[in-house]
Each structure stands twice: as structure tokens, then as C-alpha cells.
C-alpha positions in Angstrom: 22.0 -8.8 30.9 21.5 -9.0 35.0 20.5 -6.7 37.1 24.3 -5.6 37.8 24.7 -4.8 34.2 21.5 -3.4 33.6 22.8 -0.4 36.5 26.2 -0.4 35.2 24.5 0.2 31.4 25.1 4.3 30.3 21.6 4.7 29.9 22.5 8.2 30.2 24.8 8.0 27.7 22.8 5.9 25.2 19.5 7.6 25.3 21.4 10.9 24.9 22.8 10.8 21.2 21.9 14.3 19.5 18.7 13.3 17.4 18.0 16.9 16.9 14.9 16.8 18.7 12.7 19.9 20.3 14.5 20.8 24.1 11.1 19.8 25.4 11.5 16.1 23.8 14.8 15.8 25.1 13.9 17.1 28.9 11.5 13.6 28.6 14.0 11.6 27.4 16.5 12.9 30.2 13.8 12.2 32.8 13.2 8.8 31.1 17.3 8.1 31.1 17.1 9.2 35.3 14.5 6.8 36.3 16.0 3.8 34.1 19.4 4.1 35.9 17.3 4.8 39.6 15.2 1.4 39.3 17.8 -0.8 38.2 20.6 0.5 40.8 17.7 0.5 43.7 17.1 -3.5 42.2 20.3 -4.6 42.0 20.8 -2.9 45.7 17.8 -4.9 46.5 19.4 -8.4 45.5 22.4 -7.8 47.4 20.5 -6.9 50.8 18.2 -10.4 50.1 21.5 -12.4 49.2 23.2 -11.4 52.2 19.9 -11.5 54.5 19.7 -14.8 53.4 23.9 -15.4 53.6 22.6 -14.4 57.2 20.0 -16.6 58.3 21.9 -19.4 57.2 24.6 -18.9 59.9 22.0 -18.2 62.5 19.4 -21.3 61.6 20.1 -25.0 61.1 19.4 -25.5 57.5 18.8 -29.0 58.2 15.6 -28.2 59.9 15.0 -24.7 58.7 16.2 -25.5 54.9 12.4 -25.1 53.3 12.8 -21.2 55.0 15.8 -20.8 53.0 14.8 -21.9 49.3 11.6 -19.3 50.2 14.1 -16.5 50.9 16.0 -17.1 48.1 12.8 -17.9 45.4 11.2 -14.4 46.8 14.7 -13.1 46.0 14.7 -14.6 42.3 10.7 -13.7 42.2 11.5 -9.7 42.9 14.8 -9.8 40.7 12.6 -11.3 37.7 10.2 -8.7 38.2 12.5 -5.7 38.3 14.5 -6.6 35.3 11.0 -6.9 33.5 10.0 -3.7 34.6 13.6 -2.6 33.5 13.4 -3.9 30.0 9.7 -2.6 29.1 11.3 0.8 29.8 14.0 0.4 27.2 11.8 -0.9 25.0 9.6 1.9 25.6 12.8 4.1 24.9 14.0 2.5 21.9 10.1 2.8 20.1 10.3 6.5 21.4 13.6 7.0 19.4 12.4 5.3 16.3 9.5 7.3 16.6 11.5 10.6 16.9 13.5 9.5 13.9 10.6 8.6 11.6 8.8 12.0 12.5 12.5 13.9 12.5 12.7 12.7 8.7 9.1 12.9 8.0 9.4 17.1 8.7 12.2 16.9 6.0 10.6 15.3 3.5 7.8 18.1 4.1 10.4 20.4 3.7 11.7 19.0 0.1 8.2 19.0 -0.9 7.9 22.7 0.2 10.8 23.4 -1.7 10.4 21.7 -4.8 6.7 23.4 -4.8 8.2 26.6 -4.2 11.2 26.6 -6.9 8.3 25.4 -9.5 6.1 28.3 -8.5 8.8 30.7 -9.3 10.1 29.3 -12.5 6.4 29.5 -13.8 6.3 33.5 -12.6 9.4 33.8 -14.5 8.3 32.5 -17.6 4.8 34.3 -17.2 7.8 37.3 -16.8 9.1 36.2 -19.5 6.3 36.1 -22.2 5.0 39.5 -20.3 8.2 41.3 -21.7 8.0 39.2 -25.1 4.4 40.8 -25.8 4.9 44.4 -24.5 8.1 44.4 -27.0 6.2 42.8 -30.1 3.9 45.8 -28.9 6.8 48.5 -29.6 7.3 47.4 -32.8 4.2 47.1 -34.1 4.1 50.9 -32.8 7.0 52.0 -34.0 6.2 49.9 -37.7 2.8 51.9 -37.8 4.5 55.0 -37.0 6.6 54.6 -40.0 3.6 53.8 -42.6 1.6 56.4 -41.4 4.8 58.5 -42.0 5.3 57.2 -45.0 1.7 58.0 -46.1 1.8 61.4 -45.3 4.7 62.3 -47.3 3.1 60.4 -50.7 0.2 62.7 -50.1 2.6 65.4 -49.9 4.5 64.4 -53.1 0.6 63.7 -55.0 -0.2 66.8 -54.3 3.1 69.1 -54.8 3.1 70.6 -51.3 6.0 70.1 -49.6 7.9 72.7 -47.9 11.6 73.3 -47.8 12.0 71.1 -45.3 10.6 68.5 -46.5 7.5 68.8 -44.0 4.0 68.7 -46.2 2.3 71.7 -45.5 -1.7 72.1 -45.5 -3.0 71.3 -48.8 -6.4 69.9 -50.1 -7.3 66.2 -49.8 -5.7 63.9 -53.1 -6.0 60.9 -54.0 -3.0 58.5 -52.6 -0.9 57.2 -55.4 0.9 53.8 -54.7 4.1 53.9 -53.5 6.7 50.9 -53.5 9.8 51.2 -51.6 10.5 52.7 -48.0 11.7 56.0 -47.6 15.6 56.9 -48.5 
């Protein structure tokens, strides 16, 4: 690519593609895009005003005498051009690692972000299970309650039976202290 193409290039354009970057990384890259397009247009500029400086002395000089003059003109020409596009490619080079580097860092956040995820969702299914087995106890609670409830029920009415005090409503009143007899079965 000469310098000609280099200024004609859509730096602007190129350097420019949504990367989803932070506005402060893109002002850079802007900036970056700017200068590229100045330094090539101001060297290709520069060629032209040698080429036709030298175009120049070679109407007003005898290049048969003055011909070592020339090839100076026109080897500082080629010298500054060299230089230039250098200068010109080290800057897109410089652009193109910045934009890998954007990329890599771009999908090293969402990795980071899968991770935090993944960490996350297994944090909650092991609340839920913990949940889980919380609500599994208290229940196995209940019913050893309620289960106790009903022996301690159904030992109350054997000592009622043993002892012949039960009301008319089947509720044992107060009656002295007799020996429990065994009782199979639950309650009808």
C-alpha cells in the first residue's frame, strides 16, 4: 500500500466497528483514527510538492550538468516517503494490538460473568435444598407431636377404663392413681 492508498484507506471507518467498548475507549480510538488519516494525507501531500519541486528544477537546470542534484532531490523524496509510511504502519499496528486487546479483555469480562453466574445459581440451589430439608424436619417434627399426642391420649383413657371412672362423656374424671393395664389396638 503507497502513501496515496494509505490516505485514501477508511481508517475511520475501519477502526470504528462497534466492539462494545467503554465511551472513554472509543474517544482514544477516535483520536487514534484522526491522526492516522492526518499523517498519511499531510505525507502523501508532501510527495506531491517534492515530485513536482523536482518536475520543477528539472526545467530550470541542465540535467546534464546538474543531474547528481536531481537523484538527491528525488532520493530525499523516497528517504521522507519511506519514513512516513513506517511511521504510518507502526500506528496500525499499534491499532490492530489495541483491538485484539479490547477483544480478549471484552470476552475476558464475560467469562467472569458466567463464572459469577454459574457460582450464583449453585449457591441458590444449595439454599433451596437446605429449604428443603428445613421443611422436611419441622414436618417429621409435627408428627412425632401429633403421634405423642395420641398415646398420651390413649393412655389416659386406659387409666380411665382400669379404674372405672369415666364420665358421661367419655372424659375420665379425677380418680386415684391405678395400675395401667396393657392395651392393644388404637382407639375406635
Amino acid at each position: 500500500m503507497d502513501l496515496k492508498g494509505a490516505a485514501a484507506f477508511p481508517w475511520q471507518e475501519w477502526l470504528s466497528q462497534p466492539l462494545g467498548l467503554e465511551p472513554s475507549v472509543q474517544r482514544e480510538r477516535d483520536e487514534l483514527s484522526r491522526r492516522l488519516e492526518e499523517r498519511c494525507r499531510h505525507a502523501a501531500e508532501r510527495e506531491a510538492q517534492w515530485q513536482q519541486r523536482v518536475q520543477q528544477d528539472r526545467l530550470a537546470m541542465d540535467l546534464s550538468e546538474d543531474l547528481p542534484l536531481a537523484r538527491l532531490l528525488q532520493q530525499d523524496v523516497q528517504e521522507s516517503s519511506r519514513l512516513e509510511m513506517c511511521f504510518a504502519q507502526q500506528q496500525i499496528q499499534a491499532a490492530a494490538a489495541k483491538r485484539r486487546f479490547a477483544q480478549g479483555q471484552e470476552e475476558s469480562w464475560k467469562q467472569e460473568a458466567r463464572g459469577w453466574g454459574t457460582g450464583l445459581a449453585a449457591r441458590e440451589r444449595e439454599s433451596q435444598r437446605a429449604a428443603e430439608e428445613r421443611l422436611a424436619e419441622l414436618r417429621l417434627r409435627q408428627v412425632a407431636a401429633e403421634e405423642a399426642g395420641r398415646i398420651r391420649w390413649m393412655e389416659t383413657a386406659v387409666r380411665s377404663i382400669n379404674s372405672g371412672c369415666v364420665s358421661r362423656v367419655g372424659v375420665a374424671s379425677e380418680c386415684p392413681e391405678q395400675p395401667m393395664v396393657p392395651f392393644e389396638g388404637r382407639p375406635g
